[in-house]
DOGUMI-367183 format. One record per residue (C-alpha): x, y, z. Coordinates in Angstrom, 1 decimal, decimal comma, padded with zeros to 4 digits. Example, Ala and Ser with C-alpha at 12.3 -4.5 7.8 and 13.67 -1.06 7.14 Angstrom:
residues 2
+--------+--------+--------+
|      x |      y |      z |
+--------+--------+--------+
|  012,3 | -004,5 |  007,8 |
|  013,7 | -001,1 |  007,1 |
+--------+--------+--------+
This chain:
residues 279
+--------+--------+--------+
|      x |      y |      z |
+--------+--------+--------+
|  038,4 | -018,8 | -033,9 |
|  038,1 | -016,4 | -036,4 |
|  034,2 | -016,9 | -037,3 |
|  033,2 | -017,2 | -033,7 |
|  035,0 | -013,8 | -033,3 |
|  033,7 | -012,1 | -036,0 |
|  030,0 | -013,5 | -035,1 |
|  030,2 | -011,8 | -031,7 |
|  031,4 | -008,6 | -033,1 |
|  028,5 | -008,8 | -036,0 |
|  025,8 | -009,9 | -032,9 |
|  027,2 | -007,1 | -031,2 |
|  026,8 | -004,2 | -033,8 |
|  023,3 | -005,5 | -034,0 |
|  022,4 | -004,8 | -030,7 |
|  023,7 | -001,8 | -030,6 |
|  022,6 | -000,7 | -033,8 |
|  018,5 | -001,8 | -032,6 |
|  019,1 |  000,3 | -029,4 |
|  020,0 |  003,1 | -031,1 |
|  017,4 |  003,0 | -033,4 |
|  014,8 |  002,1 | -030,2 |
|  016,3 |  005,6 | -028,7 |
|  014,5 |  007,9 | -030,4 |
|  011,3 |  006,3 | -030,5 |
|  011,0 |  006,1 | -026,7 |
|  011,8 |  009,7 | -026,3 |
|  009,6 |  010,7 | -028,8 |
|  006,5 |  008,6 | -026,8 |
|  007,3 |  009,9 | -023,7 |
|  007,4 |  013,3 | -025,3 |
|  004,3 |  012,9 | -027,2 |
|  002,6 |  012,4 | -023,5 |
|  000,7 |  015,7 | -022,3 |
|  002,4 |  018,5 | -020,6 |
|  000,5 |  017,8 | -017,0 |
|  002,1 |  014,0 | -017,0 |
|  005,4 |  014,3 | -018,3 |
|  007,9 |  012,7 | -015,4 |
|  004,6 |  012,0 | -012,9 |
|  004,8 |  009,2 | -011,5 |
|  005,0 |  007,0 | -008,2 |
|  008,2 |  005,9 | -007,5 |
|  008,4 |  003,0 | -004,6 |
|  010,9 |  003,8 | -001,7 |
|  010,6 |  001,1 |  000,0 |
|  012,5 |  001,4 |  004,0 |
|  012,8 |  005,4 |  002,9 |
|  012,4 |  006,9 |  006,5 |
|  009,8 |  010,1 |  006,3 |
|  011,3 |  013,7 |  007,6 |
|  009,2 |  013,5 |  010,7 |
|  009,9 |  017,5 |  011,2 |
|  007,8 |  018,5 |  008,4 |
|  005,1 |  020,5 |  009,6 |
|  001,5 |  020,9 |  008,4 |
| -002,2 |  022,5 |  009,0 |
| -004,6 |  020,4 |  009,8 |
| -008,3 |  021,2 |  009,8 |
| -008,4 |  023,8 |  012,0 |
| -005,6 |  025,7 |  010,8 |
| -003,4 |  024,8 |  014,1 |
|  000,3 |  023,8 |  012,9 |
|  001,1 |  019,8 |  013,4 |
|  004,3 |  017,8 |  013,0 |
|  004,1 |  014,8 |  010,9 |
|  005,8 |  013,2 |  014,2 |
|  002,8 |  014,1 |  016,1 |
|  000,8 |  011,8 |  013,9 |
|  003,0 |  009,1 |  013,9 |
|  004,1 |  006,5 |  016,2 |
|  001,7 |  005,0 |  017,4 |
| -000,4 |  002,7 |  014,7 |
|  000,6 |  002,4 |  010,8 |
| -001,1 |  004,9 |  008,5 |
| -002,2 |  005,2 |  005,2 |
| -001,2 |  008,0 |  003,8 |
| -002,9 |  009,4 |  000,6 |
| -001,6 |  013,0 | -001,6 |
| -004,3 |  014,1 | -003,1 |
| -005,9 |  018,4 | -003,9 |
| -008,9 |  019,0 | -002,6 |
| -010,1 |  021,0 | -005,3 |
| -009,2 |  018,2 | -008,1 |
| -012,9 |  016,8 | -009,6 |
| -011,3 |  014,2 | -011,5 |
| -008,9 |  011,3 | -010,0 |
| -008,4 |  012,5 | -006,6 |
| -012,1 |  012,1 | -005,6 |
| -012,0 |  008,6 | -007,1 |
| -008,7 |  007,6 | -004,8 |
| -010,4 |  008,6 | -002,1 |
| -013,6 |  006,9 | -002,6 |
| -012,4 |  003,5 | -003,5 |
| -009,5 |  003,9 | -000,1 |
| -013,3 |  004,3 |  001,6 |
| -014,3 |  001,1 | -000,3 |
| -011,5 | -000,6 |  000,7 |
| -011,7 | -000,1 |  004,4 |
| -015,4 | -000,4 |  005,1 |
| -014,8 | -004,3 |  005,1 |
| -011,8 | -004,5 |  007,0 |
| -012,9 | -005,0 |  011,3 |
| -010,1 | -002,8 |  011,8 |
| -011,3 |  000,6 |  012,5 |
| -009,1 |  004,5 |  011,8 |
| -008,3 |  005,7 |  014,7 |
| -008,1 |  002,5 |  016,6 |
| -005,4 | -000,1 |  015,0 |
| -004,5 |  002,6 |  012,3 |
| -004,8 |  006,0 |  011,2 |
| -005,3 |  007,9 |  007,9 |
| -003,6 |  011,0 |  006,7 |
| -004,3 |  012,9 |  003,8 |
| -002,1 |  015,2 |  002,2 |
| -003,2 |  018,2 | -000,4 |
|  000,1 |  018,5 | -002,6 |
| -001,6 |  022,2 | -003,6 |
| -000,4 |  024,9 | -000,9 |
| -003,2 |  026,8 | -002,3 |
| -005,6 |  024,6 | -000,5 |
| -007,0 |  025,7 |  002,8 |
| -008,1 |  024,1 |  006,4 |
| -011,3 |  025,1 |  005,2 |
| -011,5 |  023,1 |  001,8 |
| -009,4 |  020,2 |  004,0 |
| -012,1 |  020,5 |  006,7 |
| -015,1 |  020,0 |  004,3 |
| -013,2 |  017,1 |  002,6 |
| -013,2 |  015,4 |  006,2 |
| -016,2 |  016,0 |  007,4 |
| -018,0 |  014,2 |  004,2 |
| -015,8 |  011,1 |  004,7 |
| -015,9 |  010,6 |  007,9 |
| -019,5 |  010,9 |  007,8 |
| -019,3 |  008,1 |  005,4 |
| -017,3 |  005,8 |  006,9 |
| -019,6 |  005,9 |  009,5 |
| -017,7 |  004,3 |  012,4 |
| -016,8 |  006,3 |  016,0 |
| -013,1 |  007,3 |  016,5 |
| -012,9 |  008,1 |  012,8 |
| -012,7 |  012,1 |  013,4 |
| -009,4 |  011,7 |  015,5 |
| -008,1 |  008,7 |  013,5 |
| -008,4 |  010,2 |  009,6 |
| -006,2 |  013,9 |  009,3 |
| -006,9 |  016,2 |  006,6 |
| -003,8 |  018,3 |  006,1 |
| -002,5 |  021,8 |  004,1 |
|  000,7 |  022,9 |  004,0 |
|  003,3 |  025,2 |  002,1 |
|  005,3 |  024,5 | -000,9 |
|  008,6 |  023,8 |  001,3 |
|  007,2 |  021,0 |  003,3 |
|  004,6 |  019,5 |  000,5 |
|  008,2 |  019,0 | -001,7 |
|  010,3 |  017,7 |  000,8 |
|  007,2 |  015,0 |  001,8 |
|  006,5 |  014,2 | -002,1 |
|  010,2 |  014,2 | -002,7 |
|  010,5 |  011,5 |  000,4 |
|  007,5 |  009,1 | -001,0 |
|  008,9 |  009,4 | -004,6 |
|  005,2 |  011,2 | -005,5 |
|  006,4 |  013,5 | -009,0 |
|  003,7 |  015,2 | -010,3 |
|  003,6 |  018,2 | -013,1 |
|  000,9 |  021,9 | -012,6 |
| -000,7 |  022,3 | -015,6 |
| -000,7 |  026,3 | -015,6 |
| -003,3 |  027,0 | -018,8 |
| -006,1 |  024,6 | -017,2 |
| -005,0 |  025,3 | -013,8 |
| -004,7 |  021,3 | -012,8 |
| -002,3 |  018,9 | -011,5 |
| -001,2 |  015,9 | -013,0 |
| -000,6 |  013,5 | -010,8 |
| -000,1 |  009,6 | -010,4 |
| -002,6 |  007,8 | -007,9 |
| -001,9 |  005,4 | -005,3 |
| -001,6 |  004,9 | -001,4 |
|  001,5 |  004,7 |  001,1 |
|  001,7 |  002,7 |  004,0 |
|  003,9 |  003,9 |  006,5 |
|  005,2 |  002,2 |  009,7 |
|  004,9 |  003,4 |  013,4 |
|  008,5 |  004,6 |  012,9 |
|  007,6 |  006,8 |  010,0 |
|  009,0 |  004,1 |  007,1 |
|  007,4 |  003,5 |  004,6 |
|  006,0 | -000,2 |  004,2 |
|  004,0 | -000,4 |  001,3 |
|  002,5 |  001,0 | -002,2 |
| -000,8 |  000,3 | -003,4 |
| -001,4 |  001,6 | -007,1 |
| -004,6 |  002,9 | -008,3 |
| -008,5 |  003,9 | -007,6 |
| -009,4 |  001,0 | -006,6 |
| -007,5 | -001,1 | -003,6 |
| -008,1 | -004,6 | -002,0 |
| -009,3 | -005,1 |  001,8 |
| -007,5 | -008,5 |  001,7 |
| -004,1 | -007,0 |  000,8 |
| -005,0 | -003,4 |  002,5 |
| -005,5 | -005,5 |  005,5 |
| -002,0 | -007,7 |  004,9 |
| -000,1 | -004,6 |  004,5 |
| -001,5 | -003,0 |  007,8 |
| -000,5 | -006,0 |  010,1 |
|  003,0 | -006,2 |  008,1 |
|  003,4 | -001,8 |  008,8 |
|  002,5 | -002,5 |  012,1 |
|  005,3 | -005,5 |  012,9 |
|  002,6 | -008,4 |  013,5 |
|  000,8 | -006,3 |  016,4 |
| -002,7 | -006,6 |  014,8 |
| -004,4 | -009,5 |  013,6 |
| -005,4 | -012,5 |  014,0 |
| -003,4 | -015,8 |  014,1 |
| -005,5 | -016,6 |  010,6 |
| -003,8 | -013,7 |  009,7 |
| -000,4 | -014,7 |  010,4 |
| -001,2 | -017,6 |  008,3 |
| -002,4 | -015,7 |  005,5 |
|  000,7 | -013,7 |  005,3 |
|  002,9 | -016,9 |  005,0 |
|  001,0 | -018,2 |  002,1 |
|  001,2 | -014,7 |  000,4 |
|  004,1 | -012,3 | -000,7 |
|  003,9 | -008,9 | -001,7 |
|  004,9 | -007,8 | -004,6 |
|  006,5 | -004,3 | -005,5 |
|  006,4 | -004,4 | -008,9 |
|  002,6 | -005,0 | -008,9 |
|  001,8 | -003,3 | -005,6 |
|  000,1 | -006,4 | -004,8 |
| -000,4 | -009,6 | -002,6 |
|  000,7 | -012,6 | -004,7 |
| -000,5 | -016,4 | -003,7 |
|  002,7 | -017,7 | -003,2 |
|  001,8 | -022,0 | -004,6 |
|  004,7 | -023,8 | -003,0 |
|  004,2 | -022,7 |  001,0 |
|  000,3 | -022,9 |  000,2 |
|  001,0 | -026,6 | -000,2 |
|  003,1 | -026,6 |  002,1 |
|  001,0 | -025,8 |  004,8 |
| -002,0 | -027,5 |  003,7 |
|  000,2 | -030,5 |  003,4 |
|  001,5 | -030,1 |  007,0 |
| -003,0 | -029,7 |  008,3 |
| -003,3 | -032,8 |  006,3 |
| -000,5 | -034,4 |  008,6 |
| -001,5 | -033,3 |  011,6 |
| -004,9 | -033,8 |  011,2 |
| -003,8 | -037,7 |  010,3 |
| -001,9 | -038,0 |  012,7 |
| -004,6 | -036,7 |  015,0 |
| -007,3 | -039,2 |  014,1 |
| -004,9 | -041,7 |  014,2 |
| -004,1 | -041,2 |  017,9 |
| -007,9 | -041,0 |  018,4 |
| -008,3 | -044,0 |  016,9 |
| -005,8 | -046,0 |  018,6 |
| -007,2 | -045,0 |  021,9 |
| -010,8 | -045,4 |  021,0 |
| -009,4 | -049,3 |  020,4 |
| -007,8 | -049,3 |  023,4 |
| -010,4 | -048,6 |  025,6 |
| -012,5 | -051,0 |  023,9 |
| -010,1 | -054,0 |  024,5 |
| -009,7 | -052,8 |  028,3 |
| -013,8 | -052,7 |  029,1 |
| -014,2 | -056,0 |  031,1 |
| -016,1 | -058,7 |  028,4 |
| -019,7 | -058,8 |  029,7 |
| -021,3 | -062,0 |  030,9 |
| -023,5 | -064,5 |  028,6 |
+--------+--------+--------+
């Protein structure tokens, strides 16, 4: 009894002795990281209900309520400043990659809101930034369907705050750092879904819309899709998910037996009930 106590005490020191040794490395990396992305990053809230009383600009300078620009079809939203020439052009480009393949079209089964986290920025600078993509995406609707907002300090914190966005001003070079990544937000004004990065799938961009949206867009191949695959928050993607993949091949493989088995059997049937023909 005696050895197997003093084992766990002697595995025990160990561990905490490699902790405490592992402290001070980890703080050191993370204080080793520059100023501008110290603490920035994109934390996932999933079910975290928006403050739907927040107020913006959008591109015309007139005040909106996020309310206003909800309920009605899921949105994407983006954060992004629109005087940022490094990642935030790149978001936006490759959310326009993204959603030139999908058949749903902004403004019709979803909308697009975009969010300058810099109260500096005007309806002016947002303006210009929505004229150039909706011109690109190229598809009618788009103008009402993709917003372009401004706003104070107040109500960009309490909306960053809300979608767990932290990101650091860099005052010397007069920059933001920032993480990147898209929100999808329900009807309702919850939010659904994170998608991290630059660059974003039209499969799982298109999955996550009919999820936001409670299975009201779609397709029936759709609904199929999203059985056979699960999203995944620590990823931020749409994972294959093996076992109900088989298991719904395995039940089209049934039916389809069973199917030509039935034809068969009348086929048969209707062969041994023709009258024989005379010699």
């Amino acid at each position: 009894m005696q050895i197997k106590n003093h084992a766990r005490i002697t595995a025990s020191t160990l561990l905490l002795l490699t902790a405490c040794c592992l402290l001070p490395t980890v703080s050191t990396a993370h204080n080793d990281r520059p100023l501008a992305l110290r603490n920035v990053e994109l934390e996932q809230k999933l079910g975290a209900q928006l403050p739907l009383d927040l107020r913006f600009r959008d591109e015309e300078g007139r005040t909106v309520r996020l309310e206003e620009l909800l309920g009605r079809r899921p949105v994407i939203l983006s954060l992004v400043y629109y005087s940022c020439q490094e990642l935030c052009p790149l978001l936006l480009d490759g959310l326009l990659r993204a959603l030139r393949p999908l058949s749903f079209d902004i403004g019709q089964q979803f909308d697009v809101v975009t969010v300058s986290f810099d109260p500096r920025d005007t309806p002016g600078s947002a303006a210009a930034k929505k004229a150039d993509f909706v011109k690109r995406y190229s598809r009618a609707g788009a103008e009402d369907g993709w917003h372009f907002l401004t706003g104070d300090q107040d109500a960009i914190q309490r909306l960053t705050e809300a979608v767990g966005f932290r990101y650091n001003y860099e005052t010397e070079k007069d920059r933001f750092g920032h993480a990147t990544g898209i929100i999808l937000v329900t009807p309702q004004g919850r939010i659904g879904r994170y998608f991290y990065g630059i660059e974003f799938s039209p499969r799982d961009l298109r999955l996550g819309l009919i999820e936001a949206s409670s299975n009201k867009i779609g397709s029936p191949i759709d609904q199929l899709l999203l059985f056979c695959y699960h999203y995944d928050p620590t990823t931020g993607k749409y994972n294959l998910l093996v076992t109900r993949a088989v298991r719904l091949t395995g039940s089209f493989t049934v039916a389809a037996l069973g199917i030509f088995i039935v034809v068969m059997l009348r086929r048969d049937r209707r062969r041994r009930l023709q009258p024989t023909e005379r010699a």
